[in-house]
C-alpha positions, 0 to 999 in steps of 0.5 A: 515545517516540521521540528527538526526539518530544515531548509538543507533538508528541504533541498535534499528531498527536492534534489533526489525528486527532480532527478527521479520524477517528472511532475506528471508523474504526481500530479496530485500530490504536488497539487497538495503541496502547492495547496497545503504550503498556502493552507496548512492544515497540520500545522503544529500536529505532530502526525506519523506517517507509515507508508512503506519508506521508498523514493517514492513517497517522499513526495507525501512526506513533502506535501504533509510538511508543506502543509505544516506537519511536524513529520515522523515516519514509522516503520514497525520492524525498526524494533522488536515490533510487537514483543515487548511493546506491551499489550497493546502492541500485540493488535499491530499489523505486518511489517512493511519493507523499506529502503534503508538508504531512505531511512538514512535521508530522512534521519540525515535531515532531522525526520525520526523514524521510529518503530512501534515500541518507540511510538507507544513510548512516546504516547506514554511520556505526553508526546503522542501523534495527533494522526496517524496515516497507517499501512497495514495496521502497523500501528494501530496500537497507538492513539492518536487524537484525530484518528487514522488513515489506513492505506491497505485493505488488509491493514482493515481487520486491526480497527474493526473495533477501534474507537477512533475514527479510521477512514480507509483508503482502499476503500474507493476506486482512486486505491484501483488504480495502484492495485490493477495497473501498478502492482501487477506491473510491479510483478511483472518487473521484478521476475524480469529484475530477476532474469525470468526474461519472458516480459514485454520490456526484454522484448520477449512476450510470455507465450507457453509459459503457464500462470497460475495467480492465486486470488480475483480481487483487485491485486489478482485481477491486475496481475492477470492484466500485465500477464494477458499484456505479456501474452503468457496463458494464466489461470486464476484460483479463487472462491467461486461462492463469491460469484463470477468476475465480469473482468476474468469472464470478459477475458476468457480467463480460465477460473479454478475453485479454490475449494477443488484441492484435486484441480487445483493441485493438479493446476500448481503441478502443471504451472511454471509461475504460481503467485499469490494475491489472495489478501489472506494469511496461510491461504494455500496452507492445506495439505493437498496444495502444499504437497502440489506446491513442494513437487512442483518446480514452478517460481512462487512468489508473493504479492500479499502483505502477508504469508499467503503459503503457510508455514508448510512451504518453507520461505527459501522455497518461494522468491524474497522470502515470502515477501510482496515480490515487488518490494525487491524493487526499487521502486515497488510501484511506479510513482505514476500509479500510486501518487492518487492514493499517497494523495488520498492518504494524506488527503483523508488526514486533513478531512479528519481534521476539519471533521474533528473541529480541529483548531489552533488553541488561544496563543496559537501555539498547539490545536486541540478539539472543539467537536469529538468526531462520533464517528469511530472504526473504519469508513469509506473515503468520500466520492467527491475527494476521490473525484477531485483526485482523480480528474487531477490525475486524469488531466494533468498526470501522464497516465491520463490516457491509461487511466481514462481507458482503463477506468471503466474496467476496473474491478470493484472486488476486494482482496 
């Protein structure tokens, strides 16, 4: 196990799992754990993790640990982040929410949770990461000896030029699965946490209410899923020049070019829900919707990484501050939808490994490089893991039958 973790610790990970989750609803990364306790692959690396610290995700951290990790989690907004952490610092992506009762478990048993600042001064004392499975390029500054693992797309700008290998994965189709039929959901239920009372679960349906949802990739398309599911009438805005969506036109989806300021800012007027997903910063920032948006008494949200609206919408204006409204919740995405891609996280970090030649040095002790990775910069997970993940999820997972249904329709853009 990791330095620091202990057998108590071990329990108590196990105590909070079993009381949340049935095991189908993470077939894929207990099926790593039960691997990696016998393998142990990390053993003897020290290897950051930086995915957004909910319940959840203890279970990536339980199977990294089982593999051998000496676990450190990363969370970039537990320090000044990128004001004074050097220059490097200053290419570091957004930083994620996080459960601060979670932060407290893991430092309860011996995990450190460190921020950015704290990660480049322990590269800079000798006490570096050998991987680094990163979310939305929050540390990309660092440097780790084996490469990344980046779990977002929009974490993808911050190693376009790295020099160490960066597998992404949201790249494939296992990354779907979370993004069209857990994000949107996650949408969804946090209007209903937040009394908005038009979804399927408060045994109301959305009919009459208006949508307009910003953005046609894969996020945008599964909130337009859970809203049709909801019966609610939802029209997209999008960049047309990219082409027709097969899954909108398949749904009669009404479709807006974002390019059109007079319709769309005709459409934001008329809306009772606007929501951004467009994966691009200051999206709506242009003059005609911005004033749309200001005398328009629809609930705005957001449920990009980051500020899709702009600094002309003031963050008081739009629902948690401008912030991935799922993350309100306190589990953003159900565990069901996202175990395949914290399993292809963590999957992706031991693929580095055995691509880097990595192995235990003479007295056993430590690993280190018998053959330099040449690849570097950002690259597709193999197919053949995805379907190894995805025939676990597919049969042993509780949203097999969702996901065999669904499989053939999910959309193959990105945000």
């Amino acid at each position: 196990m990791g330095a620091g973790f202990s057998y108590i610790g071990v329990m108590i990970f196990d105590e909070i799992v079993n009381d949340a989750y049935e095991e189908r609803e993470y077939p894929a990364l207990l099926a790593l754990a039960h691997e990696w306790s016998g393998t142990r692959p990390f053993r003897a690396l020290r290897v950051l993790v930086a995915t957004p610290v909910f319940r959840n995700t203890l279970l990536q951290y339980r199977a990294l640990i089982a593999g051998g990790a000496d676990l450190v989690v990363g969370v970039a907004g537990l320090d000044s982040g990128h004001e004074g952490a050097g220059a490097d610092a200053s290419n570091a992506g957004a930083e994620m929410p996080c459960d601060p009762g979670i932060v407290e478990v893991l430092r309860g048993t011996g995990i450190p949770v460190i921020g950015v600042q704290e990660a480049l001064e322990m590269e800079a004392a000798g006490r570096g990461f050998d991987l680094i499975l990163d979310c939305a390029g929050q540390f990309s500054a660092c440097h780790p000896r084996f490469g990344f693992v980046e779990l977002t797309r929009s974490g993808v700008q911050f190693y376009e030029k790295c020099e160490h290998p960066v597998y992404v994965a949201d790249s494939g189709i296992v990354k779907r699965i979370e993004t069209c039929l857990g994000t949107g959901e996650g949408y969804v239920r946090a209007l209903a946490q937040l009394g908005y009372d038009f979804c399927l679960d408060s045994g109301r349906d959305g009919a009459g209410k208006k949508f307009v949802v910003f953005g046609s990739g894969k996020v945008g398309q599964g909130i337009v899923l859970q809203l049709l599911r909801s019966r609610a009438d939802v029209h997209v805005v999008t960049d047309c020049s990219r082409g027709s969506c097969a899954f909108l036109d398949a749904n009669g989806v009404p479709v807006t070019d974002c390019n059109d300021l007079d319709a769309v800012a005709s459409l934001v007027r008329g809306a009772d829900f606007v929501v951004t997903a467009t994966g691009v910063k200051g999206a709506l920032d242009r003059p005609q919707i911005v004033e749309a948006l200001l005398a328009s008494s629809a609930v705005l949200a957001n449920m990009g990484v980051e500020d899709e609206y702009g600094l002309g919408i003031p963050a008081s204006r739009v629902l948690a501050e401008k912030k991935p409204l799922n993350f309100i919740l306190e589990e953003p995405t159900h565990l069901k939808y996202i175990d395949a891609s914290l399993a292809l996280h963590a999957a992706l970090g031991e693929l580095l490994l055995q691509e880097g030649g990595a192995v235990y040095g003479k007295d056993g002790a430590g690993r280190e490089a018998v053959a330099a990775n040449k690849n570097a910069g950002p690259m597709d997970p193999p197919s053949e893991l995805e379907q190894r993940i995805l025939s676990t999820t597919m049969q042993d997972g509780v949203i097999g039958p969702e996901l065999c249904e669904m499989l053939g329709g999910l959309p193959n853009e990105s945000d």
